[in-house]
Each structure stands twice: as structure tokens, then as C-alpha cells.
VOBA-1610 file (N, C-alpha, C; in pm, whole numbers, padded with zeros to 5 digits, always signed):
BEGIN
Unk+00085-00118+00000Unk+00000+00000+00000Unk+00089+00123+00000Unk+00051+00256-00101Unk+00157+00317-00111Unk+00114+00398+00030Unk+00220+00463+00061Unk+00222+00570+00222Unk+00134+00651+00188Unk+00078+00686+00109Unk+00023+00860+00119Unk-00169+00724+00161Unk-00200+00662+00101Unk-00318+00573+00101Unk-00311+00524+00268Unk-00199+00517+00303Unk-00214+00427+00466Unk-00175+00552+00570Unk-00210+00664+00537Unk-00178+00779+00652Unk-00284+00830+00597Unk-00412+00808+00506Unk-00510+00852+00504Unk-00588+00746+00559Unk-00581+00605+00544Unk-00660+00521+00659Unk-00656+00535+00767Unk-00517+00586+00848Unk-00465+00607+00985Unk-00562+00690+01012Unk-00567+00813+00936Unk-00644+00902+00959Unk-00817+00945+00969Unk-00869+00835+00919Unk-00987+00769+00854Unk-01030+00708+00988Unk-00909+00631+01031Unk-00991+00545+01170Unk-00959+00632+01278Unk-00873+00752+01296Unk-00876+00838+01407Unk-00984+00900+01408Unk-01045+00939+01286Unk-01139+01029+01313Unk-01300+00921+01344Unk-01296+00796+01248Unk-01369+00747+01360Unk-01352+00712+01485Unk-01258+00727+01524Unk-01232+00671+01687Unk-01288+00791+01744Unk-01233+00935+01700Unk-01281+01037+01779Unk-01449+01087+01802Unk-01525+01014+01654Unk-01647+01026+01666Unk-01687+00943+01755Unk-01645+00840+01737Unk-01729+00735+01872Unk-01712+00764+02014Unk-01583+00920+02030Unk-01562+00952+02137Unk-01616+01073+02229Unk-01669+01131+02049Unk-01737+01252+02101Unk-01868+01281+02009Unk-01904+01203+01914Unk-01989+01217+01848Unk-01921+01274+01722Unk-02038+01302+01625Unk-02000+01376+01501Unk-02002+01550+01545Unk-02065+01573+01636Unk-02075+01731+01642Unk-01962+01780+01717Unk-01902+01674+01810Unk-01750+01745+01919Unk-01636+01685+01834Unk-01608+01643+01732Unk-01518+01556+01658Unk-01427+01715+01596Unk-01325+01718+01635Unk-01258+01889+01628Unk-01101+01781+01528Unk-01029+01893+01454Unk-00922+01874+01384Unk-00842+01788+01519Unk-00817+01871+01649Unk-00711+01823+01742Unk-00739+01679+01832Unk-00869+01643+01821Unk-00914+01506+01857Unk-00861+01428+01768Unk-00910+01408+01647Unk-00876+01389+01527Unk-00696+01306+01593Unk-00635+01449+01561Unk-00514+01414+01596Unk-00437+01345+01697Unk-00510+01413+01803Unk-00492+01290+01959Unk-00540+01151+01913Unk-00626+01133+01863Unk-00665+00988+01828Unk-00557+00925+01741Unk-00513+00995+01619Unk-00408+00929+01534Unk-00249+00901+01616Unk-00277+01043+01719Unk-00091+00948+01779Unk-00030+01136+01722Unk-00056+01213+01650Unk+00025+01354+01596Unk-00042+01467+01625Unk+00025+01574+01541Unk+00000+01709+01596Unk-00130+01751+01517Unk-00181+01855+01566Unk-00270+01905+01485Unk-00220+01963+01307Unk-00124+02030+01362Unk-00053+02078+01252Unk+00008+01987+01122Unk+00026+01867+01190Unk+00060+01792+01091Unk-00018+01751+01000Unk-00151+01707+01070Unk-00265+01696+00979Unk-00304+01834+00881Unk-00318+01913+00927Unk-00305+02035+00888Unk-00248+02044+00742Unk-00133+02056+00738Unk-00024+02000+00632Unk-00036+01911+00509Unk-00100+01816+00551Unk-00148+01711+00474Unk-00233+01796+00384Unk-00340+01905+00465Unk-00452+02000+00377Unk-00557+01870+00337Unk-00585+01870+00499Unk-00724+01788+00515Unk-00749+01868+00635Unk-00885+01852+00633Unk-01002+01943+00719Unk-01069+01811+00785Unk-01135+01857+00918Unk-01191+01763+01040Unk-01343+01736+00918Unk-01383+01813+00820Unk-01514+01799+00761Unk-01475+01695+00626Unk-01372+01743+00618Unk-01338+01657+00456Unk-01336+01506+00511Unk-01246+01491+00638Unk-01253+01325+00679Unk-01380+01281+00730Unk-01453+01365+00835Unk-01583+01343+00829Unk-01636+01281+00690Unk-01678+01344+00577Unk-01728+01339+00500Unk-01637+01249+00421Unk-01534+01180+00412Unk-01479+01085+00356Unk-01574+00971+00450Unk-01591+00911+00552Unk-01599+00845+00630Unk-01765+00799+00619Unk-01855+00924+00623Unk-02004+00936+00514Unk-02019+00911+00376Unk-01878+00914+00293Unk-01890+00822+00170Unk-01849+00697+00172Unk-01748+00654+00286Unk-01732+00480+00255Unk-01863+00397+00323Unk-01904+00494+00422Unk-02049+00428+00473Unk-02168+00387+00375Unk-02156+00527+00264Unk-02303+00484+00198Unk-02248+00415+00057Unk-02098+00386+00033Unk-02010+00263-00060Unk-02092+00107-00004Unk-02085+00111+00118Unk-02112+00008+00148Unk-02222-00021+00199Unk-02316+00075+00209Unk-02445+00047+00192Unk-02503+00019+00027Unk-02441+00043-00024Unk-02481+00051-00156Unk-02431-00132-00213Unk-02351-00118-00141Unk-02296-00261-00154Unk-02347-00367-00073Unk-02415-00341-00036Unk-02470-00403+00103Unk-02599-00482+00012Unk-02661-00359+00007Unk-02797-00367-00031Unk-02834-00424-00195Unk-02748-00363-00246Unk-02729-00426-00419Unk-02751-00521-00458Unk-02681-00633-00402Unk-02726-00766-00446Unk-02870-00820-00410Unk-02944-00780-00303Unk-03087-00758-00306Unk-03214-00723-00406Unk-03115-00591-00487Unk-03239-00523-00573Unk-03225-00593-00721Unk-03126-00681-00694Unk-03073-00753-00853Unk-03091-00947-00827Unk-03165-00953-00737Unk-03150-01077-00714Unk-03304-01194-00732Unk-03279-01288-00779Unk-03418-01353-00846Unk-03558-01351-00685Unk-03589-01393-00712Unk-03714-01434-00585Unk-03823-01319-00629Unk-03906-01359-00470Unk-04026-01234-00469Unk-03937-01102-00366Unk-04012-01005-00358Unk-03988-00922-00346Unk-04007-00907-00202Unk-04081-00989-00158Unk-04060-01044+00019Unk-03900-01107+00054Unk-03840-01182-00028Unk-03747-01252+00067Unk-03584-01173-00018Unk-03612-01020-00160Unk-03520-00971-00112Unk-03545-00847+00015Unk-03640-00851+00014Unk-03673-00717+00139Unk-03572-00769+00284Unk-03612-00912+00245Unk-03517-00975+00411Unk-03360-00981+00360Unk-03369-01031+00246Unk-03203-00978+00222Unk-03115-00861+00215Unk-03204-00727+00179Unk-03181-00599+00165Unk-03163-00550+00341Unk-03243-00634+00395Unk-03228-00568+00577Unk-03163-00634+00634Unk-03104-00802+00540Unk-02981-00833+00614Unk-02819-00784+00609Unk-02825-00714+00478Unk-02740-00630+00421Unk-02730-00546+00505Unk-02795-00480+00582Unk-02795-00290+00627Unk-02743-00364+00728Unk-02768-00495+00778Unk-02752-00518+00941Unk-02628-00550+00957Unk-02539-00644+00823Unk-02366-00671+00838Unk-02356-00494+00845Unk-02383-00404+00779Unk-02308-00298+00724Unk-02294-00223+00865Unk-02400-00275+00942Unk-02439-00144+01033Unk-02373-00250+01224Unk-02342-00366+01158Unk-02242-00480+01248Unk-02081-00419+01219Unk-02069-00374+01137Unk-01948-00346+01051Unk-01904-00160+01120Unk-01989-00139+01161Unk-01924+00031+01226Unk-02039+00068+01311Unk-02075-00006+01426Unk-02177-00030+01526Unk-02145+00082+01613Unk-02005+00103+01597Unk-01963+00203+01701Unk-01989+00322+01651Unk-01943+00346+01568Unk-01934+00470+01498Unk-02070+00527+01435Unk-02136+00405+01361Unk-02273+00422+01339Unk-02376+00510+01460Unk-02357+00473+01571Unk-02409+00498+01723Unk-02423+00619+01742Unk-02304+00721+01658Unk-02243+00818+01698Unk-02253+00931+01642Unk-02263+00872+01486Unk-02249+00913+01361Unk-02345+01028+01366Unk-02454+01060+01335Unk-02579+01067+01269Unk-02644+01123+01357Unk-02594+01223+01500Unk-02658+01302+01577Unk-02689+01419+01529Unk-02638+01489+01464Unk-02683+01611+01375Unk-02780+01586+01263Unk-02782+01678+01216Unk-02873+01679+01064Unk-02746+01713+00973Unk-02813+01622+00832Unk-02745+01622+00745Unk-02790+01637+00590Unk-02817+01765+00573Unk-02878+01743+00428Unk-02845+01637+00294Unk-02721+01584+00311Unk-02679+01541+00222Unk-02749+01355+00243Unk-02787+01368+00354Unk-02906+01221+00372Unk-03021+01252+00334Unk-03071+01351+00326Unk-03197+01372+00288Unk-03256+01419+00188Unk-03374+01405+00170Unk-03416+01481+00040Unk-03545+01512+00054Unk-03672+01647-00098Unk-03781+01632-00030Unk-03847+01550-00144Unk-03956+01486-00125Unk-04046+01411-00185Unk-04165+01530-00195Unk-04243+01442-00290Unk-04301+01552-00362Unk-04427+01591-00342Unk-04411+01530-00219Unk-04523+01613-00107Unk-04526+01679+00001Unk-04365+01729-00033Unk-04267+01830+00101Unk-04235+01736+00214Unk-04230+01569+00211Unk-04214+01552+00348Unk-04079+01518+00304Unk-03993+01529+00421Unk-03845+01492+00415Unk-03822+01351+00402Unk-03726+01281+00378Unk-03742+01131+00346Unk-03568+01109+00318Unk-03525+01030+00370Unk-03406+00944+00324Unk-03351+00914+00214Unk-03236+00978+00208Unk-03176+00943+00025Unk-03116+00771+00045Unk-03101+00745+00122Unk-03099+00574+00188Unk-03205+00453+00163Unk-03283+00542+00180Unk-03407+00448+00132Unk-03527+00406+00015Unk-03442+00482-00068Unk-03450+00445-00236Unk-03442+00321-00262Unk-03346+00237-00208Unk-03379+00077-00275Unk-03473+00016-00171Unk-03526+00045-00069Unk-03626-00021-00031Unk-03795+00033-00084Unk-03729+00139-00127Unk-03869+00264-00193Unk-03908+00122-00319Unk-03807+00117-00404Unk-03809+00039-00517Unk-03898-00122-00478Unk-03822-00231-00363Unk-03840-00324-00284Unk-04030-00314-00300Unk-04064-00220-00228Unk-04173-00170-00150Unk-04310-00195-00291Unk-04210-00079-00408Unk-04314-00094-00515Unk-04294-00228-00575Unk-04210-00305-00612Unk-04201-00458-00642Unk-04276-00546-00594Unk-04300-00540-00436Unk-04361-00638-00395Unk-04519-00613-00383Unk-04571-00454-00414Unk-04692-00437-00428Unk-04748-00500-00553Unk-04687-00519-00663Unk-04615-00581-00804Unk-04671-00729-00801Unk-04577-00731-00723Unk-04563-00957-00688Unk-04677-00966-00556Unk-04721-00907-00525Unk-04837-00930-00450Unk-04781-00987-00294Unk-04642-00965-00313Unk-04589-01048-00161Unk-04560-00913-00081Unk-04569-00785-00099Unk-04608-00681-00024Unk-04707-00594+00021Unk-04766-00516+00095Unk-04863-00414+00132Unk-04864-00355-00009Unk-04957-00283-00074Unk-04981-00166-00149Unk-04968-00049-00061Unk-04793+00005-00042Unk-04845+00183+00070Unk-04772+00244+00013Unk-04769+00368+00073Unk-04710+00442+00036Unk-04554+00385+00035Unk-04467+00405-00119Unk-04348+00342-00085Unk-04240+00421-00027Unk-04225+00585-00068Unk-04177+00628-00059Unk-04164+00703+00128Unk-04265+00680+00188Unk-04318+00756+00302Unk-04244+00579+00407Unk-04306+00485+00322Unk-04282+00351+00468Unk-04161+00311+00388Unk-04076+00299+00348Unk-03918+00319+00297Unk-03812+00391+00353Unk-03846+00528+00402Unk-03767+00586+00494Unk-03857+00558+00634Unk-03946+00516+00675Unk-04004+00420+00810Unk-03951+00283+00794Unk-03963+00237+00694Unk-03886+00093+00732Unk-03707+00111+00753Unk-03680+00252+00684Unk-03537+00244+00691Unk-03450+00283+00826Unk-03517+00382+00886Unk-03529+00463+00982Unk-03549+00326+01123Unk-03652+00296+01098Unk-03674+00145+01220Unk-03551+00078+01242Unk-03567+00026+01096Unk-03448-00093+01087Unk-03311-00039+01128Unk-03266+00042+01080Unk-03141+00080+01069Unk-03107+00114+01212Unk-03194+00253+01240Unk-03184+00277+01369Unk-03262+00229+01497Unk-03303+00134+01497Unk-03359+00070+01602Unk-03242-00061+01598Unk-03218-00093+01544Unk-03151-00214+01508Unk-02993-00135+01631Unk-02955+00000+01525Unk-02819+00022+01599Unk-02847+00064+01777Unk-02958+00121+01774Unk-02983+00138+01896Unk-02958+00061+02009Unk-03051-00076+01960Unk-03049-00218+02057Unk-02942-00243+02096Unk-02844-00275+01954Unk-02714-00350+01994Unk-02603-00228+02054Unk-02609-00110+02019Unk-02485-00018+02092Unk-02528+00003+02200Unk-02662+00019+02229Unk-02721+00054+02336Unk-02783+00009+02484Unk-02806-00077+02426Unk-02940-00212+02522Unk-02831-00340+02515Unk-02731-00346+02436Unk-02636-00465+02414Unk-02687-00615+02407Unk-02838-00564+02318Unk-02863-00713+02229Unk-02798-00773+02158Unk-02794-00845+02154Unk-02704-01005+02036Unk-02739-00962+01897Unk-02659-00940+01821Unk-02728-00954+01664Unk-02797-01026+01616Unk-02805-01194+01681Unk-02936-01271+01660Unk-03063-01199+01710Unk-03031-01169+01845Unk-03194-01135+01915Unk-03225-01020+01825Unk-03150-00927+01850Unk-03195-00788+01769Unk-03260-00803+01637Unk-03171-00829+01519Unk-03230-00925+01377Unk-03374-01018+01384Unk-03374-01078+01475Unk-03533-01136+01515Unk-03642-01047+01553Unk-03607-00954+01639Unk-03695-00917+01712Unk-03757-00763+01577Unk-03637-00731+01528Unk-03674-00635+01438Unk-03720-00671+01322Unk-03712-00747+01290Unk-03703-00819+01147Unk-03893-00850+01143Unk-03900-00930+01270Unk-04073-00911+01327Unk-04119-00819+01265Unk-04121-00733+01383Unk-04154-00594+01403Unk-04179-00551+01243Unk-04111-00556+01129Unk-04060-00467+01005Unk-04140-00563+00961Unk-04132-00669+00908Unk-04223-00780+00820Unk-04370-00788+00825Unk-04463-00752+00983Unk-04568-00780+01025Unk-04608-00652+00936Unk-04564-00542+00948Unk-04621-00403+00870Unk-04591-00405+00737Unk-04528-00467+00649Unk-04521-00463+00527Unk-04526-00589+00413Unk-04526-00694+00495Unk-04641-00791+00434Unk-04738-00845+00385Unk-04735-00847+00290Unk-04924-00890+00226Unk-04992-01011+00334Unk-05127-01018+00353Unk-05199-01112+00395Unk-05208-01229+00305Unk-05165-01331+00322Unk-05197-01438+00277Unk-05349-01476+00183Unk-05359-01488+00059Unk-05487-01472-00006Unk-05548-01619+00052Unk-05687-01541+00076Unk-05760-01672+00142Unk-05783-01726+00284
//
């Protein structure tokens, strides 16, 4: 790995270390740096900003949500059992920076959001379950609802109820995954015809 790529990872996981230490809103250039082991100034130097790594750190997240979730929206079945694959996806991704995830996402962030076109705010995240949502109204193995409105509610539940439990309440990723997975399926399930 060339040096300039592995003193930007160094730097990548200081600043998540410092978010998980202070959140995204107390996460300052000189934490940053206390976390990596150097000076402020050095980072400095480099001509990286506490927002640019922030925001590096908000693009490998939604890399791998994107990756997460992908093989879901491209994958054969009904549109019920990728919905369970698409929320088993978010759940490695969100197993995968549990800490940081926890931490992440206390502010507002326009660049997660967007408006729908009935002014309500809604999740730029929850586009492939928006999609999911209208598929399975499609294949008859989902609710007919609103997709765009219970897409950022199913995303919003899942995601953050899910990180809640386990950073928080220190459920098992089995129990948690069960207990939410419930919870999310009972509301967006079709009734069985007949």
C-alpha cells in the first residue's frame, strides 16, 4: 500500500475513533489528531479538514451500503425474501461500524436527505427499499403503501432501532435481527390470499 493511502486510513480510523468519542458534532481537527498518535498541525499540512474526513468516512459508509444492499435489488425471488435480504445487508453494514454508526448521525445532514413531492423529508438511503416496496406491491408479496413515506419508516426502524439495541441495550445480533425483522415484516407484508 503506497504511504500517502495508509496515513489517510490512519487518519480515517482516528477520526472514527474520535467520533465514537465525542460524536460527530464534538469531533474537532485536534481530537482527530490525539486519536491518530500527531500534531494538529501535521494533519493540517497534509490539507485535510476535520469535515473533509468526516465526510470521507459518510462516503465509505453509503459505498457500502450501496454494496450491502445491491445484491438484493438484482436478485431472483419475490420481493418479500429480497426485502429480508436488503435488511440483512444494512444489518452486516451497520455490524461493521456499530460504534461509529451509534455516533455518527446526531446532527442533521442534508446530504441524507431529500424532499419528496409532497414536502415531506425522506431518506436518500431508502431508495432501494422505496423500489423493494413498489415490487412487492407488483408480486403481490407486499402491502400496497405508500413506498416512498414507509421506505424511509422501514429504513429509519431498521437501521436505527436495530443500531440502537445493539450499541445501546447490548442485544445479540441474533436477538436484535429477530426481534426487528418481526416488528418490520408484520407491517409490510401482504396477507396471505384466502
Amino acid at each position: 500500500m503506497p504511504q500517502r493511502q495508509a496515513a489517510d486510513e490512519s487518519l480515517l480510523r482516528a477520526t472514527a475513533d474520535a467520533i465514537v468519542k465525542w460524536g460527530v458534532t464534538g469531533v474537532t481537527l485536534e481530537r482527530i489528531a490525539a486519536e491518530a498518535g500527531m500534531s494538529r498541525a501535521t494533519i493540517y499540512r497534509r490539507g485535510v479538514s476535520c469535515e473533509q474526513l468526516v465526510d470521507a468516512l459518510v462516503t465509505r459508509m453509503r459505498q457500502g451500503f450501496r454494496d450491502a444492499v445491491w445484491p438484493a435489488l438484482t436478485a431472483p425471488g419475490t420481493a418479500a425474501d429480497r426485502l429480508r435480504a436488503a435488511l440483512d445487508g444494512l444489518w452486516q453494514l451497520a455490524e461493521e461500524y456499530l460504534a461509529l454508526m451509534a455516533n455518527m448521525f446526531t446532527a442533521d445532514d442534508e446530504e441524507l436527505h431529500r424532499e419528496a413531492a409532497d414536502g415531506l423529508v425522506v431518506d436518500v438511503f431508502a431508495e432501494p427499499f422505496e423500489r423493494l416496496l413498489r415490487d412487492g406491491a407488483a408480486d403481490g408479496t407486499l402491502r400496497d403503501l405508500s413506498p416512498t413515506v414507509t421506505a424511509t419508516a422501514l429504513l429509519s426502524t431498521a437501521g436505527w432501532g436495530y443500531i440502537h439495541l445493539r450499541a445501546h441495550h447490548g442485544w445479540s445480533p441474533e436477538r436484535t435481527r429477530a426481534a426487528v425483522l418481526d416488528l418490520l415484516l408484520r407491517g409490510v407484508l401482504a396477507e396471505p390470499a384466502g
